[in-house]
ZADO-1210 file (C-alpha; in nm, 4 decimals, padded with zeros to 6 digits):
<atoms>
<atom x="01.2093" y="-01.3853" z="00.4826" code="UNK" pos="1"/>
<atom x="00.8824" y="-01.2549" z="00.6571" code="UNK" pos="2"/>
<atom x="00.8529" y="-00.8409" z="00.5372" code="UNK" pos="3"/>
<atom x="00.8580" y="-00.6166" z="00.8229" code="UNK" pos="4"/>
<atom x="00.8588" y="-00.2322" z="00.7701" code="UNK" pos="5"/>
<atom x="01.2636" y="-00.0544" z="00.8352" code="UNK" pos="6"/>
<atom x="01.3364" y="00.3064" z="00.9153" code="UNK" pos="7"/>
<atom x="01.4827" y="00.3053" z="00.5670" code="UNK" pos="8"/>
<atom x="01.1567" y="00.1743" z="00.4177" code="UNK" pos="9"/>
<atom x="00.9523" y="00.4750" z="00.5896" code="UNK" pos="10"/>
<atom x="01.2267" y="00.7230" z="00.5054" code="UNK" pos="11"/>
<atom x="01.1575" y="00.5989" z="00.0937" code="UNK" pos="12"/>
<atom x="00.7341" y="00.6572" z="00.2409" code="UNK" pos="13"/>
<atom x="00.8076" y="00.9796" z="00.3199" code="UNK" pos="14"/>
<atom x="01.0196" y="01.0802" z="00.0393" code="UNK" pos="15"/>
<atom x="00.7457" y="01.0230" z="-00.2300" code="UNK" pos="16"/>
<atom x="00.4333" y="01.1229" z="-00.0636" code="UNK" pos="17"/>
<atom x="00.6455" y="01.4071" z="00.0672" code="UNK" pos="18"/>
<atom x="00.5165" y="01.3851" z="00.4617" code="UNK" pos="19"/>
<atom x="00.6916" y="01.3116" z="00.7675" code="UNK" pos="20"/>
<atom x="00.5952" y="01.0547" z="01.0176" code="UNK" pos="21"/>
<atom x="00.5538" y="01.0765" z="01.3378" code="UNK" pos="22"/>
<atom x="00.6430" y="00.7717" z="01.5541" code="UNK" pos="23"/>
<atom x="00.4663" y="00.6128" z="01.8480" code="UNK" pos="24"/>
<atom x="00.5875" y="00.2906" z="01.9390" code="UNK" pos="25"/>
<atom x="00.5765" y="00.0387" z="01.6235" code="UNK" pos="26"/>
<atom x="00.2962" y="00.2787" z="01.4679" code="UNK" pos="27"/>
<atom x="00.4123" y="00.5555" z="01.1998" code="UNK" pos="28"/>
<atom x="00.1634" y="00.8439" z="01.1456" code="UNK" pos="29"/>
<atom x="00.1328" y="01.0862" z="00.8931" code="UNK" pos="30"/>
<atom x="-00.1975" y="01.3298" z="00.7354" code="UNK" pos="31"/>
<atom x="-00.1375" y="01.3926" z="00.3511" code="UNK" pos="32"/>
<atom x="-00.3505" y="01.7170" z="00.2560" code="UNK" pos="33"/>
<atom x="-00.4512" y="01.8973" z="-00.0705" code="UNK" pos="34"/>
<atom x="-00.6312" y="02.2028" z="-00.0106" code="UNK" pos="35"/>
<atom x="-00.7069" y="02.2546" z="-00.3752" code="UNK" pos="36"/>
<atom x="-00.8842" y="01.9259" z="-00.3952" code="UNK" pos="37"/>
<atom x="-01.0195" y="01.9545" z="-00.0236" code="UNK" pos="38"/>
<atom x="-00.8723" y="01.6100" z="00.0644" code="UNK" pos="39"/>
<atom x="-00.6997" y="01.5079" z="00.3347" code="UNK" pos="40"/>
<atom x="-00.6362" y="01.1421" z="00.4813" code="UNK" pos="41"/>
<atom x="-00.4661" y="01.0311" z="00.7691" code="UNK" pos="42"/>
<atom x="-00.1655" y="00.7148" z="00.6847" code="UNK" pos="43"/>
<atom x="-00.1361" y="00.4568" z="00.9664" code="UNK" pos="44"/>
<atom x="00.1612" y="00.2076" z="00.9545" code="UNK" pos="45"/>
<atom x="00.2052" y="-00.0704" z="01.2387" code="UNK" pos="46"/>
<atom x="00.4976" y="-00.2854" z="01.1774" code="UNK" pos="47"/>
<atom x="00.4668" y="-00.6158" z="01.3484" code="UNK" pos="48"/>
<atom x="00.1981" y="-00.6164" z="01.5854" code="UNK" pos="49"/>
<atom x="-00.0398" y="-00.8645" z="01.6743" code="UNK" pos="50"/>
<atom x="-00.3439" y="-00.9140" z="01.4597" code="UNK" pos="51"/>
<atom x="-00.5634" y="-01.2285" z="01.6069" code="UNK" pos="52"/>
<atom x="-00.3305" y="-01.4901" z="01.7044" code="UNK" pos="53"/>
<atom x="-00.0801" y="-01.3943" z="01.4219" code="UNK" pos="54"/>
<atom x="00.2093" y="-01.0899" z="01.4246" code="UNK" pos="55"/>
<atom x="00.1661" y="-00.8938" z="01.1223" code="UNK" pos="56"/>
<atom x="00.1672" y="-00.5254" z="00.9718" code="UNK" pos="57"/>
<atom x="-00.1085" y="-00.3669" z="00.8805" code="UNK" pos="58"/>
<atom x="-00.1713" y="-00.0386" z="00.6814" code="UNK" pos="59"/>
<atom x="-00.4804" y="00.1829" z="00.7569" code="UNK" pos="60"/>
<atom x="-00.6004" y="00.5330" z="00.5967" code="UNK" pos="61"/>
<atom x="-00.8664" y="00.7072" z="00.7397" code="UNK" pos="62"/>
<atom x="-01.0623" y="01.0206" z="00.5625" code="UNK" pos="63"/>
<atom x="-01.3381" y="01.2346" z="00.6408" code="UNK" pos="64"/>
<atom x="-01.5932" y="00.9399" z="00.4902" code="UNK" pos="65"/>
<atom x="-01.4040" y="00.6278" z="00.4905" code="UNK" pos="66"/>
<atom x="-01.1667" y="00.3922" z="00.7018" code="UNK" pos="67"/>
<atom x="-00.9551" y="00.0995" z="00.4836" code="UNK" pos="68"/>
<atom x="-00.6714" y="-00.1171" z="00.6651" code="UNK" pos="69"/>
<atom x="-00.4828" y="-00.3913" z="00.4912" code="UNK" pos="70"/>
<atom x="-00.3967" y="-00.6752" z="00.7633" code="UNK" pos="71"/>
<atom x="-00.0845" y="-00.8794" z="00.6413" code="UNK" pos="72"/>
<atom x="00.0770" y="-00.6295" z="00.4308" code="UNK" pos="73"/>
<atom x="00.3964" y="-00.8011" z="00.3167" code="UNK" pos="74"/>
<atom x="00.5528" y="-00.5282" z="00.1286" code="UNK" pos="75"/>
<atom x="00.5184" y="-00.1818" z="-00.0908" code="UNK" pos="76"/>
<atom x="00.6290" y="-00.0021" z="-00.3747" code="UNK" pos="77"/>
<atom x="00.7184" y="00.3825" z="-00.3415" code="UNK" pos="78"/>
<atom x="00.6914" y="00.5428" z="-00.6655" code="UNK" pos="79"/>
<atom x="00.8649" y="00.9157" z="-00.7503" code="UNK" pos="80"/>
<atom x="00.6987" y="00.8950" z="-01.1186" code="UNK" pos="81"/>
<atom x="00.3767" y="00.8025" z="-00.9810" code="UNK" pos="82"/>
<atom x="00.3765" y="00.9914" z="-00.6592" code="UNK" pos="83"/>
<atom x="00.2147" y="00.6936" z="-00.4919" code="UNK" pos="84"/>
<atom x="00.2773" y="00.4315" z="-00.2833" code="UNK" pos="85"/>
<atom x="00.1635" y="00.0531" z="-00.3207" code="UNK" pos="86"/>
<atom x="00.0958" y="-00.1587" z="-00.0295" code="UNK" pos="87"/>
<atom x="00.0493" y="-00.5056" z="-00.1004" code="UNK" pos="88"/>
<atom x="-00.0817" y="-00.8408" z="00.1348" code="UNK" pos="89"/>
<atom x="-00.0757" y="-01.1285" z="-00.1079" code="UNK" pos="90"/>
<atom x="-00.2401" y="-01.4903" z="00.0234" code="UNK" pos="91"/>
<atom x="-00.2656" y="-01.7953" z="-00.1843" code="UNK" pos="92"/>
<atom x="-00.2017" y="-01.6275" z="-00.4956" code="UNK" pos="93"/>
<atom x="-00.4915" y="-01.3229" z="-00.4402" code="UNK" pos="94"/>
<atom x="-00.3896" y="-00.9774" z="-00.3772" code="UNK" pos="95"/>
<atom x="-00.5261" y="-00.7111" z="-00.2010" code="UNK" pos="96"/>
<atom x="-00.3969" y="-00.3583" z="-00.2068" code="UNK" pos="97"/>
<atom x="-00.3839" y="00.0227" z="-00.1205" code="UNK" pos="98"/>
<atom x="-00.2495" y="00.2899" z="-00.2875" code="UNK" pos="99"/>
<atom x="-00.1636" y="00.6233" z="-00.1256" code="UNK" pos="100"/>
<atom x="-00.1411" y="00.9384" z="-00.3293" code="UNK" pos="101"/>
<atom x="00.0380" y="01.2339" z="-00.2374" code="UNK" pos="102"/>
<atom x="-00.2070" y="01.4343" z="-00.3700" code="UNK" pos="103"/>
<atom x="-00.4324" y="01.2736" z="-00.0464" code="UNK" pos="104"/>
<atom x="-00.5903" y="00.9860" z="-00.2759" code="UNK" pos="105"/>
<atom x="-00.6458" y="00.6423" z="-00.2497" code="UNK" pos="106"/>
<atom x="-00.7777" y="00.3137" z="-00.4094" code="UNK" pos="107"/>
<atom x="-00.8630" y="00.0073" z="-00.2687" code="UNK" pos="108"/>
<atom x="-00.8182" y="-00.3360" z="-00.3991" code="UNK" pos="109"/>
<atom x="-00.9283" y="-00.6835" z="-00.2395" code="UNK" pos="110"/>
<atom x="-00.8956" y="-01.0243" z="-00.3472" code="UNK" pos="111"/>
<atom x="-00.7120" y="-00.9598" z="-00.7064" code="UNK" pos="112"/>
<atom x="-00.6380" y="-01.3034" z="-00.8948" code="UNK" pos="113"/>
<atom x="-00.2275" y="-01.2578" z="-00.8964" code="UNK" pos="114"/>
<atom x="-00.2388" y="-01.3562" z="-01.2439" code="UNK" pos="115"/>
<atom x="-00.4122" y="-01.0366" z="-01.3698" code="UNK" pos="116"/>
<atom x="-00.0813" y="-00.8659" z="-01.2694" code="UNK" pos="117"/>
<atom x="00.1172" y="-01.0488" z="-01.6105" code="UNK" pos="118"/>
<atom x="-00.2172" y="-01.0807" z="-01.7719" code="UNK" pos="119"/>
<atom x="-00.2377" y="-00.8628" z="-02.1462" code="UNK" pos="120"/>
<atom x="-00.4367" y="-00.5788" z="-02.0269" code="UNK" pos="121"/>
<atom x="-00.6436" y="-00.5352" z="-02.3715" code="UNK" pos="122"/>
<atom x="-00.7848" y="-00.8196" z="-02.3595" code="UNK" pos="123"/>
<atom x="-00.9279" y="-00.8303" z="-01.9759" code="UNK" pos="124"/>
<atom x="-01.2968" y="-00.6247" z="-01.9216" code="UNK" pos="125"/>
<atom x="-01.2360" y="-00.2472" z="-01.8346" code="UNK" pos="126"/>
<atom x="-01.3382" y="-00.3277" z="-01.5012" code="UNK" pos="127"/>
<atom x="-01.1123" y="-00.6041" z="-01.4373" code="UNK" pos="128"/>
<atom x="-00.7673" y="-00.4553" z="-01.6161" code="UNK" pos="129"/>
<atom x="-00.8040" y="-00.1366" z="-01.3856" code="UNK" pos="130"/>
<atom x="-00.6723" y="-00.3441" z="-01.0591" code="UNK" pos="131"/>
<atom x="-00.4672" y="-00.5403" z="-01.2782" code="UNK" pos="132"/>
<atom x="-00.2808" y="-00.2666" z="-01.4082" code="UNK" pos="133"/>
<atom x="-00.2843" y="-00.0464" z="-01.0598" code="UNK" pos="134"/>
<atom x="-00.1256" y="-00.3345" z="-00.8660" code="UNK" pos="135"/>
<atom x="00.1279" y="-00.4263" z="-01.1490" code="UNK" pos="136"/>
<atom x="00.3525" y="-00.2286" z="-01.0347" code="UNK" pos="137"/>
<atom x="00.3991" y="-00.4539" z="-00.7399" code="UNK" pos="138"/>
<atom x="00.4296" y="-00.7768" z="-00.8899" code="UNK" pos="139"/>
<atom x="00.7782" y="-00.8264" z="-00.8531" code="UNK" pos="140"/>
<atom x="00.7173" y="-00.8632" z="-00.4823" code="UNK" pos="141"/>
<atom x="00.4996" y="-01.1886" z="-00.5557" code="UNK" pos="142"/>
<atom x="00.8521" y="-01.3450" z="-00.6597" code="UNK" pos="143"/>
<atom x="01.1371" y="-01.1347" z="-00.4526" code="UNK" pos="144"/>
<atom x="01.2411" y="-01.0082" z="-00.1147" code="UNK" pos="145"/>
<atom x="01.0670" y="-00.7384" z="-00.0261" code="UNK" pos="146"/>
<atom x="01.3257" y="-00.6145" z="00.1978" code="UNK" pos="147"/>
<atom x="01.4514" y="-00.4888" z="-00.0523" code="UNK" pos="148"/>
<atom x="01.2374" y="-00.2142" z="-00.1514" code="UNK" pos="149"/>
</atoms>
């Protein structure tokens, strides 16, 4: 079943990164801040909407220096340990992926080999494991539903 973002799944957004969305439309909106840090981004959720000739949902964070979107996402993990939240768009076995902080973070990956995910971190090049081990925490959406997040 082809993921598209619920009420439910934005309440479980909001819960973690502790914000509130505002709602426009398909597009949720919300600005994570942390004075002490002096970072603040902007989170951008479109649930199905058209991206080229395909219908899709796509994630975008904007920040005083920077503007990332993920076209395709097909599902996220909300973490209350981590305080983030994983958004994943997996094609032909690659993933690419942003995580949102609520401390107003976020990371950036594109084009991860989905076998890095179940790889044994120690023995994979610093520089390699890091994506491996940030998007690991999503790989059970490479094999189940992820309406049911």
């Amino acid at each position: 079943m082809k993921f598209k973002f619920t009420e439910k799944n934005i309440a479980k957004i909001e819960n973690v990164l502790e914000i509130k969305f505002s709602k426009r439309g398909n597009q949720f909106r919300a600005v994570l801040e942390n004075i002490e840090q002096n970072r603040k981004l902007t989170l951008e959720i479109y649930s199905e909407i058209p991206i080229g000739v395909r219908t899709g949902n796509l994630i975008s964070v904007f920040t005083s220096s920077a503007h990332a979107q993920l076209h395709f996402c097909t599902g996220f993990v909300a973490s209350d340990v981590l305080g983030e939240v994983v958004f994943i768009g997996e094609l032909n076995g690659h993933l690419s992926g942003i995580i949102v902080e609520k401390a107003a973070a976020c990371s950036i990956y594109s084009n991860v080999d989905a076998s890095l995910l179940s790889s044994d971190f120690t023995k994979l090049e610093p520089e390699v494991m890091v994506s491996g081990v940030a998007l690991s925490l999503a790989e059970h959406l490479l094999e189940e539903n992820p309406d049911s997040n």
